[in-house]
N, C-alpha and C positions, 0 to 999 in steps of 0.2 A: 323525631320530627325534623322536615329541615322546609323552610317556606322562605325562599330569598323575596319575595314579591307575591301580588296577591296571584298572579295567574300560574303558577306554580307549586306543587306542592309534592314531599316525598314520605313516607312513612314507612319505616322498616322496625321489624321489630324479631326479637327470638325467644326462644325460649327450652326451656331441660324440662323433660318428666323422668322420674320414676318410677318401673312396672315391677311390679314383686319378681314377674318372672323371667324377664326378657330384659330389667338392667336400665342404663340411662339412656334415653333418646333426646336428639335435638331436629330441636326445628325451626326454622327463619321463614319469615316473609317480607316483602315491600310491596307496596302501595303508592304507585305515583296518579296526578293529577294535571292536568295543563286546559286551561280556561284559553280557549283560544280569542271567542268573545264571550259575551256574556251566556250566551244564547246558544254557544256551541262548545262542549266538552268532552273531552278525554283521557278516561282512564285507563293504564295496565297496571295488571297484577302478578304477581307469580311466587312459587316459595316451595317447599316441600312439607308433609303431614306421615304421621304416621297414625294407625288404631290396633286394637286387640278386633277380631270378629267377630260377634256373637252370633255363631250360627244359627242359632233357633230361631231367636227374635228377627233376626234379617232376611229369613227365609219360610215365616212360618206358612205361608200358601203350596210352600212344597210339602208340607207335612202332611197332607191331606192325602195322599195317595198310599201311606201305609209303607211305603218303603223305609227301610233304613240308614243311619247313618255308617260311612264308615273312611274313617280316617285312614288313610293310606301314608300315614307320615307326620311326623308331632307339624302344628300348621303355626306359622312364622307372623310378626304382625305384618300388616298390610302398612307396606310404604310407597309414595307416589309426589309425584313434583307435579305441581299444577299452572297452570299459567295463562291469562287470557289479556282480551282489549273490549273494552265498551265507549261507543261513541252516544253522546245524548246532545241530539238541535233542537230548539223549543223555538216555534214559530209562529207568527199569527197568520191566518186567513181570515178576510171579512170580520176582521176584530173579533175572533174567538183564538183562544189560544190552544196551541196542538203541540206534539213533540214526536220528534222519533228518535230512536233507541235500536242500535245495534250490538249484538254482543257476540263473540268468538272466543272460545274454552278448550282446552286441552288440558286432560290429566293423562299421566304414564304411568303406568305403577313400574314399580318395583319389585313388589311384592304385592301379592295379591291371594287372598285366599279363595282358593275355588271352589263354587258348589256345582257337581257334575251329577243332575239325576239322569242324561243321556247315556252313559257308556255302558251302565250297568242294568240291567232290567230289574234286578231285586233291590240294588242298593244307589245310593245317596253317596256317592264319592267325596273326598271332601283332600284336599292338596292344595300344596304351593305351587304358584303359575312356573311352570317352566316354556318359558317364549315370551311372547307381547301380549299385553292387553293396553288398552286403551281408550278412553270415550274424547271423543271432540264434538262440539256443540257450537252452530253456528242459528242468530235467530234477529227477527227482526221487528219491531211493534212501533204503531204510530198509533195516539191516543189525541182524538181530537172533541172538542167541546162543540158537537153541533147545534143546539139552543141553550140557552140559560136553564142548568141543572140537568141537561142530558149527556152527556159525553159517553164516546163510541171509544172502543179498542181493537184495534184488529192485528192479530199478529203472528207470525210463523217461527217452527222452529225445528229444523233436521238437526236429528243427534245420528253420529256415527261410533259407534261401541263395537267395542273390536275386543275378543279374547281368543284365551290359545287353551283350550282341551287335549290333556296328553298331546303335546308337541302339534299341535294343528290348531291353525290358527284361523276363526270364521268370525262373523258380524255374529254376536252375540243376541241370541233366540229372543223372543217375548219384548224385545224393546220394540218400540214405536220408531221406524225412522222420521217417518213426517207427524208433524203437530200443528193442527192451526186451531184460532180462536178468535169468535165473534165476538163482542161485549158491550149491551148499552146499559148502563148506569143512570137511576133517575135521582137524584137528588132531593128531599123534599125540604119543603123549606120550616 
């Protein structure tokens, strides 16, 4: 941790696992902070991660079709550097208090294990990414208290996922690009 003053703040930290099969891995992150006022903050992030994949568990809606699995290649863990920025302004109107909240993400992998039920008709291909993948996520919500115990949320959120299938590389299938949401909340007393 490093804090020279309140409106500041940095946090970095690491750490080693070991995997029976795949050896020692490391992984860092930081975390900074910067209180510009009270009422307006910002944070970035960024670091790298690694995991094993569990394929089944991660994909069990594909299983539903009777296809099978088939490994085309021992499958590597998935590694990826991640990194974003969130800005939060908390404001009043009409003496009710509101906030808004932006937030911008990018992950890269490195490694990425791929589930491919398109290339094959009988089977479930299952490989390490060769080319780019990617998700970046940008999004925006303002949350404001319109009477006493009701507060509204309203907020947006385009994600762009980007993968590569045997050397071709498209906006990855079944994601949602756009996402929005309504939300009033009654509080009782």
């Amino acid at each position: 941790n490093y804090k020279p003053n309140e409106q500041f703040a940095v946090i970095a930290g690491g750490r080693a696992d070991y995997h029976n099969e795949f050896g020692m891995f490391y992984t860092g992150r930081m975390n900074a902070k910067y209180n510009f006022t009270e009422n307006f903050i910002v944070r970035v992030a960024g670091g790298n991660s690694f995991r094993t994949a569990n394929i089944i568990a991660d994909n069990i809606g594909l299983m539903a079709d009777g296809k099978r699995l088939l490994p085309l290649e021992d499958l590597l863990p998935e590694r990826a550097w991640n990194y974003g920025i969130n800005t939060t302004y908390k404001f009043l109107i009409a003496h009710r208090e509101g906030s808004l909240n932006i937030d911008a993400y990018r992950t890269e992998f490195v490694n990425q294990v791929i589930i491919d039920p398109y290339t094959d008709r009988d089977f479930i291909q299952l490989y390490n990414l060769k080319g780019e993948s990617y998700a970046q996520s940008f999004s925006v919500a303002i949350n404001y208290n319109l009477i006493p115990q009701l507060d509204m949320r309203l907020a947006y959120k385009l994600d762009d996922v980007h993968i590569t299938y045997f050397e071709t590389e498209i906006e990855k299938p079944l994601i949602g690009r756009h996402k929005g949401l309504f939300n009033l909340g009654y509080e009782s007393i």
